[in-house]
N, C-alpha and C positions, 0 to 999 in steps of 0.2 A: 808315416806310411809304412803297411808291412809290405815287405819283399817279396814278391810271389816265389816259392817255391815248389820242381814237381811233384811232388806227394802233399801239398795243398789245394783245396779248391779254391772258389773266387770267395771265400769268408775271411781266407787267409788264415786261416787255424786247422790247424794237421788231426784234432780228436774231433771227430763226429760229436760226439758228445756234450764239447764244449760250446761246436757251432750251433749244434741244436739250439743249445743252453742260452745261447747271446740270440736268437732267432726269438724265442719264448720272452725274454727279458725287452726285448724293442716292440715286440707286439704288446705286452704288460703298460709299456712307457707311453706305446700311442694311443691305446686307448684313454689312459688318464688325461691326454693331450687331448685328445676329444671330449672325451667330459668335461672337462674344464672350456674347454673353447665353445662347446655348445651349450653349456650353461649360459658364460659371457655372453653370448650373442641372445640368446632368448631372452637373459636379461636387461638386455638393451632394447629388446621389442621386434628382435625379426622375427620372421613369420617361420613356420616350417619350411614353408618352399625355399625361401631365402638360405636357413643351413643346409635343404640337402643339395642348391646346386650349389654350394660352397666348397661343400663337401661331393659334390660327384654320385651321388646317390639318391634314390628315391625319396619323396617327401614323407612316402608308407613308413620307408625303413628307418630314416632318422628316426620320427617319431616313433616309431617299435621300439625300437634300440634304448630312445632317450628320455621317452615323457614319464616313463613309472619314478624316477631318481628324480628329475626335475621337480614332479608334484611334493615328494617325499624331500627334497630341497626346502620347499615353498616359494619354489619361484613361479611368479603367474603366466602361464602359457596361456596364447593370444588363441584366440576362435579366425574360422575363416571371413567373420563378418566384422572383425578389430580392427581400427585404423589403428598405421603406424601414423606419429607425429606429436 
């Protein structure tokens, strides 16, 4: 745990620069987190709706975000008329 200090913000790191820096590097990390984890799941056969209330988001934008890598994957995304099972 860092120690808050006053010429710190709540990053705990005194360079702007650095916090930025750590801010870019966790967004870089989730999003892999997300690829990975929405691959998983389509590869298991959930549907779009399934990832995006998983994830908190539209089923529009998963899909936006995630079907061009998927296909180019070759992983087989489900139609709205595919049974899971």
């Amino acid at each position: 745990m860092v120690a808050y200090m006053p010429d710190q913000d709540a990053t705990g790191v005194r360079d702007p620069a650095d916090a930025l820096a750590a801010v870019a590097a966790l967004r870089r990390l989730a999003d892999q987190l997300e690829d990975a984890a929405v691959e998983q799941a389509m590869r298991s056969g959930w549907s779009w709706p399934d990832v995006a209330e998983a994830l908190g988001i539209t089923r529009q934008a998963v899909h936006k975000k995630h079907a061009k890598r998927l296909i180019a994957a070759g992983v087989k995304l489900r139609r709205r008329d595919d049974v899971r099972g």
